[in-house]
ZAKOLLUM-247125 format. One line per 2 residues: for each residue x, z, y of C-alpha. Coordinates in nm, 2 decimals, m for minus. Each point is the difference from the previous one (the first is absolute). Layout:
<lumlums>
X,Z,Y ~ ...
</lumlums>
This chain:
<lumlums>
0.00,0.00,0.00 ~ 0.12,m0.09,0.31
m0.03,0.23,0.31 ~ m0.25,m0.06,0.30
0.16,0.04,0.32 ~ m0.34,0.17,0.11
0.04,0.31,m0.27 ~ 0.26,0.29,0.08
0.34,m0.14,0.11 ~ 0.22,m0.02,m0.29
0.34,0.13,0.11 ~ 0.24,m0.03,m0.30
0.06,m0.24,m0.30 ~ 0.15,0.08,m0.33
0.25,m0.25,m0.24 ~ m0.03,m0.28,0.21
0.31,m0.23,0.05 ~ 0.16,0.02,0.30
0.25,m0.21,0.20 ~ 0.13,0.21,0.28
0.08,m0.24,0.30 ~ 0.37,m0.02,m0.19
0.02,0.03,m0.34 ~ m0.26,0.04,m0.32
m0.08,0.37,m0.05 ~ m0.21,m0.08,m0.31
m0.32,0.25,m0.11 ~ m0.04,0.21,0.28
m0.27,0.32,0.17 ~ m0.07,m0.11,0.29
m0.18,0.24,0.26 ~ m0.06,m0.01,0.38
m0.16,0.20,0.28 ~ m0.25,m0.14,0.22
m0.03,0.13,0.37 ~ m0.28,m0.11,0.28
0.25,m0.29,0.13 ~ 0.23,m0.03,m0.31
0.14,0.01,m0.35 ~ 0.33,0.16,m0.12
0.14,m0.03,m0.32 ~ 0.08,0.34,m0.15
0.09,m0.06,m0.37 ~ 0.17,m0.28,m0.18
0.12,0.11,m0.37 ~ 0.07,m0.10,m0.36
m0.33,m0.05,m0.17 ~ m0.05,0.07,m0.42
m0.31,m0.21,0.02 ~ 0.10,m0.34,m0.11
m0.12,m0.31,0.24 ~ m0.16,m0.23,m0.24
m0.26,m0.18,0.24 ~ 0.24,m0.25,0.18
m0.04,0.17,0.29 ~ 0.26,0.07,0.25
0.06,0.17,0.35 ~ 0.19,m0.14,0.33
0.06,0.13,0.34 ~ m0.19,m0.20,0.25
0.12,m0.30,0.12 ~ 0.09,m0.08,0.36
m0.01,m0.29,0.22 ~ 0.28,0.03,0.29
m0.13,m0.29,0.21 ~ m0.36,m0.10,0.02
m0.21,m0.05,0.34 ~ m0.35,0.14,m0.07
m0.26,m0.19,0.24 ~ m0.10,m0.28,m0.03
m0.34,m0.14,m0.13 ~ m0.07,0.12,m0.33
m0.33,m0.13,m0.03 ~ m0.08,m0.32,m0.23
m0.11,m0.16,0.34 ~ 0.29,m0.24,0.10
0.16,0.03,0.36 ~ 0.32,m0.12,0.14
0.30,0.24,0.00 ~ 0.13,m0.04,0.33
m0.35,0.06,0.20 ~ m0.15,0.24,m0.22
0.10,0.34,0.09 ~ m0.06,m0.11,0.42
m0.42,m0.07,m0.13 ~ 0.02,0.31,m0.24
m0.07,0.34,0.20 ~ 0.23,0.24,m0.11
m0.27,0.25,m0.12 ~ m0.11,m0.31,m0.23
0.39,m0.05,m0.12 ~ 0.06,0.33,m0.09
m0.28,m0.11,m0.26 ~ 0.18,m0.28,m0.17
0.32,0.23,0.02 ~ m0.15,0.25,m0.22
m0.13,m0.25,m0.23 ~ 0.36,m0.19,m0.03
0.15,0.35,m0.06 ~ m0.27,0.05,m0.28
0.10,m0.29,m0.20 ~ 0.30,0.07,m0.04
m0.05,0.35,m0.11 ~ m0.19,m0.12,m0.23
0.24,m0.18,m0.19 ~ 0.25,0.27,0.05
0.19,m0.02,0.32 ~ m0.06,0.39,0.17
0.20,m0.05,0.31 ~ 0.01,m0.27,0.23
0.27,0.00,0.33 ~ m0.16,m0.22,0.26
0.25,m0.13,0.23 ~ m0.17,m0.14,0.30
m0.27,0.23,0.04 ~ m0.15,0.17,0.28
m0.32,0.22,0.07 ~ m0.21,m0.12,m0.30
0.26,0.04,m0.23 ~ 0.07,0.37,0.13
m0.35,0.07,m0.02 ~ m0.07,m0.17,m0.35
0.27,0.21,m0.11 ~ m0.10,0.32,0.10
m0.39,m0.04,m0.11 ~ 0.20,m0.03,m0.37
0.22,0.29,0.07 ~ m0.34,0.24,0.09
m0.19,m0.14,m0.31 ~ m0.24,m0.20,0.19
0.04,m0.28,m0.20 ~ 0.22,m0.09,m0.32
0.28,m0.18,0.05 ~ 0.39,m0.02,m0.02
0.22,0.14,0.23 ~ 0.11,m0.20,0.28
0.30,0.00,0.17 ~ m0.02,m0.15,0.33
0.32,m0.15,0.21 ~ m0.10,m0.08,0.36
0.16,m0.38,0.14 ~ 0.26,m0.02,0.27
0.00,m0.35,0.09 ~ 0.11,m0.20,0.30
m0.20,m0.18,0.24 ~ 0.00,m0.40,m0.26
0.18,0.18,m0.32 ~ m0.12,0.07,m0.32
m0.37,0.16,0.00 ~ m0.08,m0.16,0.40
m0.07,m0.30,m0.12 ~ m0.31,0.03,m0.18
m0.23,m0.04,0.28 ~ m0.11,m0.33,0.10
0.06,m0.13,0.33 ~ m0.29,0.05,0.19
m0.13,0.35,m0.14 ~ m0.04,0.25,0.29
0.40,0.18,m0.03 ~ m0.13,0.33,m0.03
m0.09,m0.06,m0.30 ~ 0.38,m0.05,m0.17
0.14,0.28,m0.11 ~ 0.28,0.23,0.19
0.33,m0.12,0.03 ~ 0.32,0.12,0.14
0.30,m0.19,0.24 ~ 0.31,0.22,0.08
0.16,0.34,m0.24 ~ m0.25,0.21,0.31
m0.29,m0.14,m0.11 ~ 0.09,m0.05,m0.36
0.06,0.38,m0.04 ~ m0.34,0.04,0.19
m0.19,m0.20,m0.28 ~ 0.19,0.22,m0.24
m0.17,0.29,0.09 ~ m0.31,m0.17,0.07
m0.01,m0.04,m0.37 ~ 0.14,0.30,m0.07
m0.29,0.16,0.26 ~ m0.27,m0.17,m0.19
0.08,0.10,m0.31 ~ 0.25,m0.31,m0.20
0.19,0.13,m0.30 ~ 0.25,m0.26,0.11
0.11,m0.30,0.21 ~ 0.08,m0.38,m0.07
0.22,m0.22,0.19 ~ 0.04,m0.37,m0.05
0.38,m0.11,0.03 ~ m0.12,m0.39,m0.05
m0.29,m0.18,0.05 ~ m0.27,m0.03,m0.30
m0.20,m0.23,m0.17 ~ m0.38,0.07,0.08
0.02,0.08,0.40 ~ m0.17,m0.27,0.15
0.30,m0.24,0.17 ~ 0.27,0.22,m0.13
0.32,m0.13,m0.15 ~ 0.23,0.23,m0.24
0.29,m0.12,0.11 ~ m0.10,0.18,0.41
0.20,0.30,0.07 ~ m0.23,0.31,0.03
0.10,0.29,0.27 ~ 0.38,m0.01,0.13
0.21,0.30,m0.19 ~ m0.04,0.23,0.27
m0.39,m0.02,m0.04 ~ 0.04,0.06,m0.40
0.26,0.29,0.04 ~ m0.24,0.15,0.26
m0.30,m0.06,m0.32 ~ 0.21,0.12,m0.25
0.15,0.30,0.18 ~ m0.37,0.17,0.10
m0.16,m0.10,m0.27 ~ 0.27,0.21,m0.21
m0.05,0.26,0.25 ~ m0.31,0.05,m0.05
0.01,0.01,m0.37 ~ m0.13,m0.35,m0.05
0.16,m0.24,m0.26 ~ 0.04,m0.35,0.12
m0.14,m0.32,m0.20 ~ 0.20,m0.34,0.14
m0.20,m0.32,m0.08 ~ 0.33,m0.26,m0.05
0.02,m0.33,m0.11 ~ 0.27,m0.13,0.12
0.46,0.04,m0.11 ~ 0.00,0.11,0.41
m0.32,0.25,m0.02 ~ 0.07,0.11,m0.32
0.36,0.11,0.14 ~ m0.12,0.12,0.31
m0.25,0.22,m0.21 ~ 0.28,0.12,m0.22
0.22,0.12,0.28 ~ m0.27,0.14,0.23
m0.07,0.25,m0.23 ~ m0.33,m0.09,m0.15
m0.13,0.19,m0.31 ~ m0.13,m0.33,m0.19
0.01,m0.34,0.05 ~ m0.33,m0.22,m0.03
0.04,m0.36,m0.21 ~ 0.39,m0.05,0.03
m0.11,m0.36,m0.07 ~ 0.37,m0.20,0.12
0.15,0.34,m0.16 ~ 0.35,m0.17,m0.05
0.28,0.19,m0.28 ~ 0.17,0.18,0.25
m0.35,0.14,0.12 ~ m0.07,0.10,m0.29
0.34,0.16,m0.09 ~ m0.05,0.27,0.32
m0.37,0.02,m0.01 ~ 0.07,0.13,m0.36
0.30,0.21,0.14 ~ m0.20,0.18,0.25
m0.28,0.04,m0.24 ~ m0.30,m0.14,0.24
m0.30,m0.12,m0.22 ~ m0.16,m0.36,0.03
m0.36,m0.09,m0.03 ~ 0.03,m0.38,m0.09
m0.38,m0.11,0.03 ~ 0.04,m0.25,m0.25
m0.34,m0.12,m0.06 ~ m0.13,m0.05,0.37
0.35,m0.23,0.12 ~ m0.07,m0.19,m0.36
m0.41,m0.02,0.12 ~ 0.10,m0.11,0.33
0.29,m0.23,m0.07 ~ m0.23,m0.19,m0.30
m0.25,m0.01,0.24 ~ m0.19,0.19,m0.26
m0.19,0.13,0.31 ~ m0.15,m0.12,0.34
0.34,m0.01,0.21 ~ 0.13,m0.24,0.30
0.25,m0.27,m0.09 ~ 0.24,0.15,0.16
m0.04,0.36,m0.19 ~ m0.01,m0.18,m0.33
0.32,m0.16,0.12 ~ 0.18,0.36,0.16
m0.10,0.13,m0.35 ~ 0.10,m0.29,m0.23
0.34,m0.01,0.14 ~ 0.05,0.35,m0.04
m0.09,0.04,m0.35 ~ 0.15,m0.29,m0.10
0.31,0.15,m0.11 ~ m0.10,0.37,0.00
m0.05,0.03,m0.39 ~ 0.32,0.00,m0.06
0.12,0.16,0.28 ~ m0.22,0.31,m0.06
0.10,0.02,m0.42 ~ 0.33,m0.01,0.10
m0.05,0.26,0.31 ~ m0.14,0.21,m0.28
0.23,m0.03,m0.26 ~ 0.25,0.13,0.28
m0.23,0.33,0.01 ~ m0.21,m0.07,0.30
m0.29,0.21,0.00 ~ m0.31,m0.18,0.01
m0.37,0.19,m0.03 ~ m0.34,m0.13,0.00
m0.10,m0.13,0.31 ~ m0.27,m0.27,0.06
m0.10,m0.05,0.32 ~ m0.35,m0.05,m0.11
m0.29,m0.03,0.25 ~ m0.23,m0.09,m0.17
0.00,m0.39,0.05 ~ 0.36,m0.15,m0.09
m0.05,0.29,m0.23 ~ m0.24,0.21,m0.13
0.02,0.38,m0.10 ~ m0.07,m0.06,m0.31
0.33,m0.22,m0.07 ~ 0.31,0.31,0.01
0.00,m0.03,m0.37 ~ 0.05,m0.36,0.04
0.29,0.02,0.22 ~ 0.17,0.34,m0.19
0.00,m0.26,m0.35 ~ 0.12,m0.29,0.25
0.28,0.27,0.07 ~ 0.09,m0.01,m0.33
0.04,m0.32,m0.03 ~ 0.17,m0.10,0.28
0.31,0.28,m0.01 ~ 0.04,m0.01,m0.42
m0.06,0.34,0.01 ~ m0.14,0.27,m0.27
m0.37,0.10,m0.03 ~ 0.12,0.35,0.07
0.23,m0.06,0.32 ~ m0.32,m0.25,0.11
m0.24,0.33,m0.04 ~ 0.27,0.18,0.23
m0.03,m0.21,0.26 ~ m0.39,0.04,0.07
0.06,0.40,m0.05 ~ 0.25,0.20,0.04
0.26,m0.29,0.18 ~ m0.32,m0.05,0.24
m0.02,0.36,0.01 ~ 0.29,m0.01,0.14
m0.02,m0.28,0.24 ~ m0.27,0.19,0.18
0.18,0.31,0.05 ~ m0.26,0.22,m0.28
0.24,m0.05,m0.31 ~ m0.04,0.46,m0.06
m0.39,m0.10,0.00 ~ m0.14,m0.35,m0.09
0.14,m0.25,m0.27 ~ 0.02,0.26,m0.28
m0.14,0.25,m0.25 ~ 0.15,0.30,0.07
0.00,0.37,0.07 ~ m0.11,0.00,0.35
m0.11,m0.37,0.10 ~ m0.32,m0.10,0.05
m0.24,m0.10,m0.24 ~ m0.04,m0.36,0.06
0.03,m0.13,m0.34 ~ m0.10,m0.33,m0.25
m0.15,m0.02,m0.37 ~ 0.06,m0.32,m0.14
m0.05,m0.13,m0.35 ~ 0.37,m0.14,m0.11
0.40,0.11,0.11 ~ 0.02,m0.21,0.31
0.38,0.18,0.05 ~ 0.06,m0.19,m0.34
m0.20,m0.31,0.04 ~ m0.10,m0.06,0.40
m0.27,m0.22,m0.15 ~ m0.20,0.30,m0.07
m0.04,0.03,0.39 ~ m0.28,m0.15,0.08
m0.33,0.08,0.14 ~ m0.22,m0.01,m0.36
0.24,0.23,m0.17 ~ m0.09,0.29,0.28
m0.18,0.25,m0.14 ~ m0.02,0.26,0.31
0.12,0.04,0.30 ~ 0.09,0.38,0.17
0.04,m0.02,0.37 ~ 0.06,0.39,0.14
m0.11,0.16,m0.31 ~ m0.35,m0.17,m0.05
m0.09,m0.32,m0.18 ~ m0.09,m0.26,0.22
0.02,m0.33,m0.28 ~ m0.15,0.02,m0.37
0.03,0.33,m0.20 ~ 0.26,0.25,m0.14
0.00,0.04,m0.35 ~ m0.19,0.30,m0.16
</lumlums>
């Protein structure tokens, strides 16, 4: 029999098989406390009780990149214009839902790096329990005036309606603790131009030095770990030696790149499947994104297998929105991972655990089954640390976000 999520919480599990975020504990007691806001797990043992049913246990995954509004309905709408048509009491809406689908097929933390008052808000209704979802990690843009994140707006739209940017290390630090103010977990900076922004290029320069330092500096300051979006040799390098605590797509990542990247131990989210969608054209993009994207991937297979045989650290990360990708798709990208770098079902599993753990500054609480961290765990039929085929959505079982099951049912 399996459990009802409506009956009295279950907080423990006997004999089941447990993979700890690092390495295969085998049977395993499994119990957890469960607060008002939270979940905390408080034993994880040896069991006596065989695990016979196929079943095992995994932390949580986490997704280190994804940008959470955007239409989530099945009603199609045009990327660029439909957050300036979309009231943000609406978009806080398709936010939650986006963040629901991919709880649902295990992902119970998402870090949204270019978010601003609906994200903050979406993720503090979670936090008090008004509604089920995974946590959300929020980084706050600093963009200049035409870089990376001001060019979504068509021309035309009433200005007030782009988001803030920042021109000079004054004002830079100033949107750092404008962020920091409104409650971000974190801050991005773009060190080259991207592929989506409306009339951007990657190859543009984004902020002079003394603008990133300034970035960098408060947002470290104030506690704040620092996400650089990089696609570029140049912005990649610039991200590197500014001090940035991970580096977003690495797409031109050349050998020596990867050699120090590795060195100094700063973690990559590649977002593999959304510069594949984009370059293929898999997707409703401009020429001239299709072609930014094409030309960067073309070589970047074997540039990133080798970047990875060389130790770089790369964890899930999939820039999903919702349209070039859905929420639904990290399971997708973590087997793409495999893949792509050659590497073992186990150190795959690592990277959308405890390596993203990690990357987002919570490796003492998310990204494992431990003493101590949170109970945000997985059942799944199969040993996807031994086979990363058995990660996929119709081989989940349950999901526990904060203690509680918010996806199919625990095991009696």
């Amino acid at each position: 029999m399996l459990a009802s999520s409506t009956s009295t919480p279950i907080t423990a599990i006997a004999g089941i098989d447990v993979w700890d975020g690092i390495s295969h504990l085998g049977p395993t007691d499994l119990r957890w406390e469960v607060s008002a806001s939270d979940a905390v797990i408080a034993q994880v043992s040896p069991s006596d009780a065989p695990s016979g049913d196929g079943l095992t246990l995994i932390p949580g995954l986490i997704d280190t990149h994804v940008h959470l509004i955007g239409n989530a309905s099945s009603t199609r709408s045009d990327f660029l214009t439909w957050p300036l048509v979309t009231r943000p009491e609406e978009q806080v809406l398709h936010g939650l839902a986006h963040a629901q689908q991919a709880l649902a097929v295990g992902i119970t933390t998402l870090r949204d790096l270019s978010a601003d008052d609906v994200q903050f808000s979406l993720g503090r209704g979670i936090d008090k329990g008004l509604v089920e979802g995974p946590r959300i990690l929020s980084h706050g843009m600093v963009s200049m005036t035409g870089g990376h994140g001001d060019m979504f707006v068509p021309p035309g739209v009433d200005p007030s309606l782009r988001k803030p940017t920042a021109d000079g290390p004054d004002a830079c630090r100033a949107l750092v603790r404008t962020w920091a103010r409104a409650g971000a977990s974190g801050i991005k900076i773009a060190t080259s131009g991207g592929l989506l922004s409306d009339g951007d290029k990657p190859s543009w320069r984004n902020h002079t030095r003394a603008e990133i330092d300034a970035i960098v500096d408060e947002a470290h300051a104030l506690g704040m770990l620092v996400a650089a979006h990089a696609h570029t040799r140049e912005g990649i390098r610039i991200a590197l030696d500014s001090g940035a605590d991970s580096i977003e797509h690495a797409t031109d990542m050349t050998d020596e790149l990867a050699s120090a990247i590795a060195a100094a131990g700063v973690p990559i989210a590649p977002t593999l499947l959304i510069n594949d969608a984009i370059a293929e054209r898999r997707v409703p993009v401009s020429d001239e994104q299709a072609a930014s994207a094409a030309d960067l991937v073309r070589s970047r297979d074997e540039r990133f297998a080798a970047a990875a045989a060389a130790g770089v650290d790369f964890v899930l990360g999939t820039d999903a929105n919702g349209f070039h990708v859905g929420f639904g798709d990290q399971l997708s990208e973590v087997r793409k991972m495999a893949e792509l770098f050659g590497w073992s079902a186990e150190r795959t599993l690592q990277a959308a655990t405890s390596r993203a753990a990690a990357a987002v500054g919570r490796a003492d609480s998310l990204g494992r089954i431990a003493p101590g961290a949170v109970a945000d765990f997985v059942i799944v039929r199969g040993r996807p640390w031994e086979d990363i085929a058995d990660l996929e959505p119709s081989n989940i079982v349950a999901v526990v976000s904060r203690g509680r099951v918010v996806a199919g049912a625990l095991p009696a």
